[in-house]
PARO-683388 format. One record per atom (N, C-alpha, C): residue number from 1; residue in one letter; x, y, z. Coordinates in nm, 4 decimals, padded with zeros to 6 digits. Layout:
N
<pt resi="NUM" resn="a" X="X" Y="Y" Z="Z"/>
...
//
This chain:
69
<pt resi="1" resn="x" X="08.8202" Y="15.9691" Z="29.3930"/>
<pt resi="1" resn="x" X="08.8908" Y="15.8922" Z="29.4923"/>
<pt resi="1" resn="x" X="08.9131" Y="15.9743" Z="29.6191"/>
<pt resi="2" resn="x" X="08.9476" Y="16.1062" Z="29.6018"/>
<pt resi="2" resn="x" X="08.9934" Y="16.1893" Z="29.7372"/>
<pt resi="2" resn="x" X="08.8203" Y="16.2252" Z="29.7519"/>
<pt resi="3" resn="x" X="08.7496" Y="16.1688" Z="29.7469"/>
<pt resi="3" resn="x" X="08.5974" Y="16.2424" Z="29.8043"/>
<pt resi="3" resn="x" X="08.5665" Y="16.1029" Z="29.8495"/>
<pt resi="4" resn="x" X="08.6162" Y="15.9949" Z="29.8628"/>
<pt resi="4" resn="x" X="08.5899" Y="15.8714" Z="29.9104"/>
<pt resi="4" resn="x" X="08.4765" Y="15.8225" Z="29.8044"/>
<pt resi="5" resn="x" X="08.4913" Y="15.8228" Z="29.7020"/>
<pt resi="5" resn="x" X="08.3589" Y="15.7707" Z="29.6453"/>
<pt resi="5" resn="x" X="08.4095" Y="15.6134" Z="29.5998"/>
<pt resi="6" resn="x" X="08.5749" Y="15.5761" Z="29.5924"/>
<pt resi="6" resn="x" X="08.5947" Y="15.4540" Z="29.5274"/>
<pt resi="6" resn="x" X="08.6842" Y="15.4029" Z="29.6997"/>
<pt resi="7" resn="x" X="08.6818" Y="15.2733" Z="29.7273"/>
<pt resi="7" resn="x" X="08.7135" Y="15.2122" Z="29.7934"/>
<pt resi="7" resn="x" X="08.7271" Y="15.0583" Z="29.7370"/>
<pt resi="8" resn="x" X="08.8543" Y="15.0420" Z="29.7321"/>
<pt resi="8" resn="x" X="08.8938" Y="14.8852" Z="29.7195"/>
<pt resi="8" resn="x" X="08.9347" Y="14.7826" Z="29.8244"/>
<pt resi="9" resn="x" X="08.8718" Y="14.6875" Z="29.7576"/>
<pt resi="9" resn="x" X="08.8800" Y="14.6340" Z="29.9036"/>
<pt resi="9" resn="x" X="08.9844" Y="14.4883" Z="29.8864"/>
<pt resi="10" resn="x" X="08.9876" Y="14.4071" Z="29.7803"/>
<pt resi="10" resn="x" X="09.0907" Y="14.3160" Z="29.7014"/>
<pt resi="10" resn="x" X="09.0787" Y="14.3521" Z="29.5743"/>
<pt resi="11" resn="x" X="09.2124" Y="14.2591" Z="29.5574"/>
<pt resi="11" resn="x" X="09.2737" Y="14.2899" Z="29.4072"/>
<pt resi="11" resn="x" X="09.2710" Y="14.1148" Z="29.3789"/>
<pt resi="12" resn="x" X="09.2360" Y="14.0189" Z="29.2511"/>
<pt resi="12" resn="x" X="09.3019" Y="13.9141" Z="29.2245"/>
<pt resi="12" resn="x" X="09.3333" Y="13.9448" Z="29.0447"/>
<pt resi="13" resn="x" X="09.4902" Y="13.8665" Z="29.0543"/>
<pt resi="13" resn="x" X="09.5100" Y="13.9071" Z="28.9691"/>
<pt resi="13" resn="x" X="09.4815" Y="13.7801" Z="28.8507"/>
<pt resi="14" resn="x" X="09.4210" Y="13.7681" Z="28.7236"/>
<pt resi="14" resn="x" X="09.4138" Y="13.6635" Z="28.6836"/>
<pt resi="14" resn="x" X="09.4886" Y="13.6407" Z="28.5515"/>
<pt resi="15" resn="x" X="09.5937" Y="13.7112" Z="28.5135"/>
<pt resi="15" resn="x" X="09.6503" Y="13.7227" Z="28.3898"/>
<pt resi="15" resn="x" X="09.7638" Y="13.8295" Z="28.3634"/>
<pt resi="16" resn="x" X="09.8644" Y="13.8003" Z="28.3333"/>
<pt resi="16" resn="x" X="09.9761" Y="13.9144" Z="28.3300"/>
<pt resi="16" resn="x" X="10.0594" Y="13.8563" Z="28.1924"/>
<pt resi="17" resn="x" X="10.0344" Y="13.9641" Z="28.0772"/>
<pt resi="17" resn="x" X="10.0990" Y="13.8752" Z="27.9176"/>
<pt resi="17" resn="x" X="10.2028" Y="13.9885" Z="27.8918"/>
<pt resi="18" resn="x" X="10.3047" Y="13.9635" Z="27.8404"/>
<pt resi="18" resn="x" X="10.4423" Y="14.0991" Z="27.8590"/>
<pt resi="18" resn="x" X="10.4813" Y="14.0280" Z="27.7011"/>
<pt resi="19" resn="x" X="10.5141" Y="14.1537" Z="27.6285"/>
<pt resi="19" resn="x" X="10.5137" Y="14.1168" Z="27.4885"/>
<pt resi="19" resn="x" X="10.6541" Y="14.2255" Z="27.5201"/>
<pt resi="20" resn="x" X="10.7625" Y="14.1580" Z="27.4492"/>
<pt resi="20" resn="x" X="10.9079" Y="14.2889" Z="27.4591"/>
<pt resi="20" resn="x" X="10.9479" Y="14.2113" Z="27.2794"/>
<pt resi="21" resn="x" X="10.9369" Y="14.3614" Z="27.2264"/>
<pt resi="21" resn="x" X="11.0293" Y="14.3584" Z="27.0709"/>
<pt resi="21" resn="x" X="11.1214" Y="14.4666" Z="27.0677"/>
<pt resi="22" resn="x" X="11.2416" Y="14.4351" Z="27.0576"/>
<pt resi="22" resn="x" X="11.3340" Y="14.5491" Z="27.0440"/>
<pt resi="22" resn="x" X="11.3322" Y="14.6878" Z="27.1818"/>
<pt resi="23" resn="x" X="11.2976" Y="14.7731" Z="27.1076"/>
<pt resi="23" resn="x" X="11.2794" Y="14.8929" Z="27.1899"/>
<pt resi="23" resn="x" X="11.1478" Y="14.9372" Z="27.2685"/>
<pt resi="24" resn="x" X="11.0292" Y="14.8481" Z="27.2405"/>
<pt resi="24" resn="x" X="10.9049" Y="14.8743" Z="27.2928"/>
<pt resi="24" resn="x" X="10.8461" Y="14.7457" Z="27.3838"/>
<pt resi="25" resn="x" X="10.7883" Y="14.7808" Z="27.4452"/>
<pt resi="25" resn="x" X="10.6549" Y="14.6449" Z="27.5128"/>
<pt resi="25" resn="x" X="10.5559" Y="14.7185" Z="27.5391"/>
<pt resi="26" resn="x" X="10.4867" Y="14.5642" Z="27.5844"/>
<pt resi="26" resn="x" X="10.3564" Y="14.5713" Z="27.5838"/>
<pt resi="26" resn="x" X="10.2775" Y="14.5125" Z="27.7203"/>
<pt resi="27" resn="x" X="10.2328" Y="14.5268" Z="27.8361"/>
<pt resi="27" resn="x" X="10.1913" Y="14.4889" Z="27.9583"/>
<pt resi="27" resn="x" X="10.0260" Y="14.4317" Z="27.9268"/>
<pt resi="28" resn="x" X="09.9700" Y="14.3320" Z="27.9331"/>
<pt resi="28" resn="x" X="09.7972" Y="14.3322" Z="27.9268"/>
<pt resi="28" resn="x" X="09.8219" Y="14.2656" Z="28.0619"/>
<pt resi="29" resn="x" X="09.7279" Y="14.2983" Z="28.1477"/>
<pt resi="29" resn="x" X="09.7268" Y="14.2332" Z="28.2955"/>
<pt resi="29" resn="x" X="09.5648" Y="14.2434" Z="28.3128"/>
<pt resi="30" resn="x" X="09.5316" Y="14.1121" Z="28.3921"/>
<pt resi="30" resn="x" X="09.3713" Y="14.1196" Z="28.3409"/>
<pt resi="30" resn="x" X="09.3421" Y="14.0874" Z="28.5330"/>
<pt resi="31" resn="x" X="09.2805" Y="14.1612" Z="28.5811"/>
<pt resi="31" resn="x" X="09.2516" Y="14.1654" Z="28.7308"/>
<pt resi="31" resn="x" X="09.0697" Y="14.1511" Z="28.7637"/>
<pt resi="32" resn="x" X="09.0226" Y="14.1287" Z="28.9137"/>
<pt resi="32" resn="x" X="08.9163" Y="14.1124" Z="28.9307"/>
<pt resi="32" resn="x" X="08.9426" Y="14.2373" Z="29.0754"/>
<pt resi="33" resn="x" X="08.8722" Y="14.3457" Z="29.0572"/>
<pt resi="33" resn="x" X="08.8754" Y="14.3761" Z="29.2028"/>
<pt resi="33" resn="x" X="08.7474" Y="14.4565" Z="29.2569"/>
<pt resi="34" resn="x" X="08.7627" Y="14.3750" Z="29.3882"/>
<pt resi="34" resn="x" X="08.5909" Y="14.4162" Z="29.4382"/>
<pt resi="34" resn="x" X="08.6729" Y="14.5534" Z="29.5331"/>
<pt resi="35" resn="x" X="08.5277" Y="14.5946" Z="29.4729"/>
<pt resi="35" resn="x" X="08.5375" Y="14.7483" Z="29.5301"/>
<pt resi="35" resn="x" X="08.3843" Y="14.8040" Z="29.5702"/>
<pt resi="36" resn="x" X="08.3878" Y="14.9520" Z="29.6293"/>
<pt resi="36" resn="x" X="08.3329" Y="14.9896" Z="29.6564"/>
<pt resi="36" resn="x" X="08.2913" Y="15.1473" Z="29.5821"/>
<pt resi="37" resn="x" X="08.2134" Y="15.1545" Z="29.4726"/>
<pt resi="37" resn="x" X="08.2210" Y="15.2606" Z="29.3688"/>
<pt resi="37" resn="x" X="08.0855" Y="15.3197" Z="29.3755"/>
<pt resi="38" resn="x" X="08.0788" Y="15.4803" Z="29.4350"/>
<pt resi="38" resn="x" X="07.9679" Y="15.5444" Z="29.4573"/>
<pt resi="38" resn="x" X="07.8577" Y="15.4391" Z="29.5177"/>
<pt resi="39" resn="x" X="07.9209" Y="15.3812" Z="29.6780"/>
<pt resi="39" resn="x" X="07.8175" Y="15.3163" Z="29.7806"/>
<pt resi="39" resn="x" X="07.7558" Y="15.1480" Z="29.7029"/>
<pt resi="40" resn="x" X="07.8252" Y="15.1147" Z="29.5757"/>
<pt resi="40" resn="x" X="07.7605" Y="15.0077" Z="29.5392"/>
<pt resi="40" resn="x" X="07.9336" Y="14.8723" Z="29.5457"/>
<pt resi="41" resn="x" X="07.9208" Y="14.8308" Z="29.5923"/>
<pt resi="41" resn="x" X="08.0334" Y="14.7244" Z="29.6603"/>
<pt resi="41" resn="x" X="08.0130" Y="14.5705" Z="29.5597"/>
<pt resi="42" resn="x" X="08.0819" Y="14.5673" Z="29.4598"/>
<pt resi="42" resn="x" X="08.1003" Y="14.4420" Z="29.3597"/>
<pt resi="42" resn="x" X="08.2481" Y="14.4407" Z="29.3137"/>
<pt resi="43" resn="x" X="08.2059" Y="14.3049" Z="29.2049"/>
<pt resi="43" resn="x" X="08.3348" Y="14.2777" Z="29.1777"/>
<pt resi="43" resn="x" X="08.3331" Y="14.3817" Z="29.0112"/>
<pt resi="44" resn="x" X="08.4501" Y="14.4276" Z="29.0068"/>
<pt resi="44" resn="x" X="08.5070" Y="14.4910" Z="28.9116"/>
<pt resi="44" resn="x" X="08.6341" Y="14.4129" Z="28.7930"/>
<pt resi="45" resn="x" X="08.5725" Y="14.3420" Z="28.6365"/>
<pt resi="45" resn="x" X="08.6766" Y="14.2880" Z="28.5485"/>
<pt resi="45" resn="x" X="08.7568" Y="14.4189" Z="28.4665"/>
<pt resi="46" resn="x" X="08.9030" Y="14.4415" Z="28.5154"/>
<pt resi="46" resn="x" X="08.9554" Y="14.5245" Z="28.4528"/>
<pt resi="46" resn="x" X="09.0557" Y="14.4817" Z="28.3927"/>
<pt resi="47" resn="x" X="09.0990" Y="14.5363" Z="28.2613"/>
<pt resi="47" resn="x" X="09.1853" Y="14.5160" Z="28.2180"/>
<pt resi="47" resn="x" X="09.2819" Y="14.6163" Z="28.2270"/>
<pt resi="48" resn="x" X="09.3730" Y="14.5838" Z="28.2167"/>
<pt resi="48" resn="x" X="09.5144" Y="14.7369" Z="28.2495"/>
<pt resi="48" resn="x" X="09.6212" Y="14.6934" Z="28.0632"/>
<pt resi="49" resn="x" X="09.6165" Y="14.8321" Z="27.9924"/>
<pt resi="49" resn="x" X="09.6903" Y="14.7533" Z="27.9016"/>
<pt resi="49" resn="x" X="09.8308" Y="14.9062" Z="27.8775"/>
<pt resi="50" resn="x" X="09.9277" Y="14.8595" Z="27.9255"/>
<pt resi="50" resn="x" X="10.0472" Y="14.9287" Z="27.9210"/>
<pt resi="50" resn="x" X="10.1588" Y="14.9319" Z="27.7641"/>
<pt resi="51" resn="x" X="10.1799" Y="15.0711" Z="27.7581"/>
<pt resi="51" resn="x" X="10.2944" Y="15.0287" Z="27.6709"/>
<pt resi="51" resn="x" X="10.3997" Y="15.1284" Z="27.6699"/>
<pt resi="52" resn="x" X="10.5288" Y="15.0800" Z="27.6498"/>
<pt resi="52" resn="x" X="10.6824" Y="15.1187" Z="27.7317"/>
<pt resi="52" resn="x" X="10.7747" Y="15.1453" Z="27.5711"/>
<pt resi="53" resn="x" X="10.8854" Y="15.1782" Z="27.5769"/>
<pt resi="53" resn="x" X="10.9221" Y="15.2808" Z="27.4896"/>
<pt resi="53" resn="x" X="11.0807" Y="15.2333" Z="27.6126"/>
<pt resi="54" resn="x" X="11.1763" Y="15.1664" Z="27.5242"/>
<pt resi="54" resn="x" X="11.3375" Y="15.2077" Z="27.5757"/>
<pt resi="54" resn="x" X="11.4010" Y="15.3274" Z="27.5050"/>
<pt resi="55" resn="x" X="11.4981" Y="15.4037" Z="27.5619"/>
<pt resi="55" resn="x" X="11.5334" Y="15.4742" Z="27.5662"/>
<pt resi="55" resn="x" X="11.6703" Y="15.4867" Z="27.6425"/>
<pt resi="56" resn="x" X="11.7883" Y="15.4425" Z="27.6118"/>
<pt resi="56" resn="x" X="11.8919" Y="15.4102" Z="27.6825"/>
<pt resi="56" resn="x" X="11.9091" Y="15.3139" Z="27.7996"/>
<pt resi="57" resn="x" X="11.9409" Y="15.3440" Z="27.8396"/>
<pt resi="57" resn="x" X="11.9009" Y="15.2280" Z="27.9762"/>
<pt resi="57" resn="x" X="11.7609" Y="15.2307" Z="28.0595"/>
<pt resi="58" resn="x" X="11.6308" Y="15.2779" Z="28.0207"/>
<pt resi="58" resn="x" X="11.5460" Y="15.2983" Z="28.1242"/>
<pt resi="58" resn="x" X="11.4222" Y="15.2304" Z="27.9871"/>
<pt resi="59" resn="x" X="11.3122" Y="15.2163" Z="28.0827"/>
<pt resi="59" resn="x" X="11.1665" Y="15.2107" Z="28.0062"/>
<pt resi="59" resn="x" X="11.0893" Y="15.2835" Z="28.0364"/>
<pt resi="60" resn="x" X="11.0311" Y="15.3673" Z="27.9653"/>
<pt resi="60" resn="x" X="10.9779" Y="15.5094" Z="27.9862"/>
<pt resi="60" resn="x" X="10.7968" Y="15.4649" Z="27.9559"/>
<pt resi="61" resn="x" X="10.6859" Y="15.4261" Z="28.0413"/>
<pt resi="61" resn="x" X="10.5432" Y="15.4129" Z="28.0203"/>
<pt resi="61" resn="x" X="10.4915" Y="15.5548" Z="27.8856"/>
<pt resi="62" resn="x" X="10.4207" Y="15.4957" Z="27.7807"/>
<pt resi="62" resn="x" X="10.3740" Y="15.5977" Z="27.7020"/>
<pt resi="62" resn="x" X="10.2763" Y="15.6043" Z="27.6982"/>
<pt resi="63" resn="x" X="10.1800" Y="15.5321" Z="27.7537"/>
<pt resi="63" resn="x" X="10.0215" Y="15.5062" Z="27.7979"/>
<pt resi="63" resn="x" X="10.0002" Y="15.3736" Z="27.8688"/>
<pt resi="64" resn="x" X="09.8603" Y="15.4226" Z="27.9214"/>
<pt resi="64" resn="x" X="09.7834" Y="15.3509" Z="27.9633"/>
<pt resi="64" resn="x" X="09.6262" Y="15.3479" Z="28.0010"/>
<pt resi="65" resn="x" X="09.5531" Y="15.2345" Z="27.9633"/>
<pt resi="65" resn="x" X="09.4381" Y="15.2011" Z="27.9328"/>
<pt resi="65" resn="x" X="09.3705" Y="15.1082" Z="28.0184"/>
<pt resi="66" resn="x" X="09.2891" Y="15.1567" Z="28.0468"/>
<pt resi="66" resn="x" X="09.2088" Y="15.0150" Z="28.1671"/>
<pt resi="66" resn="x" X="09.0734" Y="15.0427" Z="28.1076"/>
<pt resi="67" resn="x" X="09.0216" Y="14.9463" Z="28.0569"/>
<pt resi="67" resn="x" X="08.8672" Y="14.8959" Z="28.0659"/>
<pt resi="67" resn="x" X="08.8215" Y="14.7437" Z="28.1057"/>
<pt resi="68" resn="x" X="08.7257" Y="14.7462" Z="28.0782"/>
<pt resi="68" resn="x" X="08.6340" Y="14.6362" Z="28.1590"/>
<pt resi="68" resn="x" X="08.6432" Y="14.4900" Z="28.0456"/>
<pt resi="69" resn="x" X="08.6585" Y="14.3687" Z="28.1118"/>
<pt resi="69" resn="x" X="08.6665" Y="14.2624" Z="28.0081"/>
<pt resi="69" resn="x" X="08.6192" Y="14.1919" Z="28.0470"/>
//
């Protein structure tokens, strides 16, 4: 990214599913974004899949995963 090789150019977002049990969740957010990746400019299906961990009053991220869907 700092050598300019990725450039985005939109984001649409087409899906955001939030799963909360007790002390943990779960984020799946399913996006389309055209970009610009080593000089070749398309659309990109990513998935982003998050998961959170409470801990007193806060939600603390314990990973995260993005691949292609």
């Amino acid at each position: 990214m700092r050598a300019g090789q990725f450039d985005y150019h939109t984001i649409d977002e087409r899906s955001v599913d939030v799963d909360v049990s007790d002390a943990s969740a779960r984020l799946v957010g399913r996006i389309i974004i055209e970009a610009t990746v080593y000089g070749t400019r398309s659309n990109w299906p990513l998935q982003l899949d998050l998961g959170y961990a409470r801990t007193a009053e806060r939600w603390t991220a314990l990973r995260s995963v993005a691949t292609t869907w």
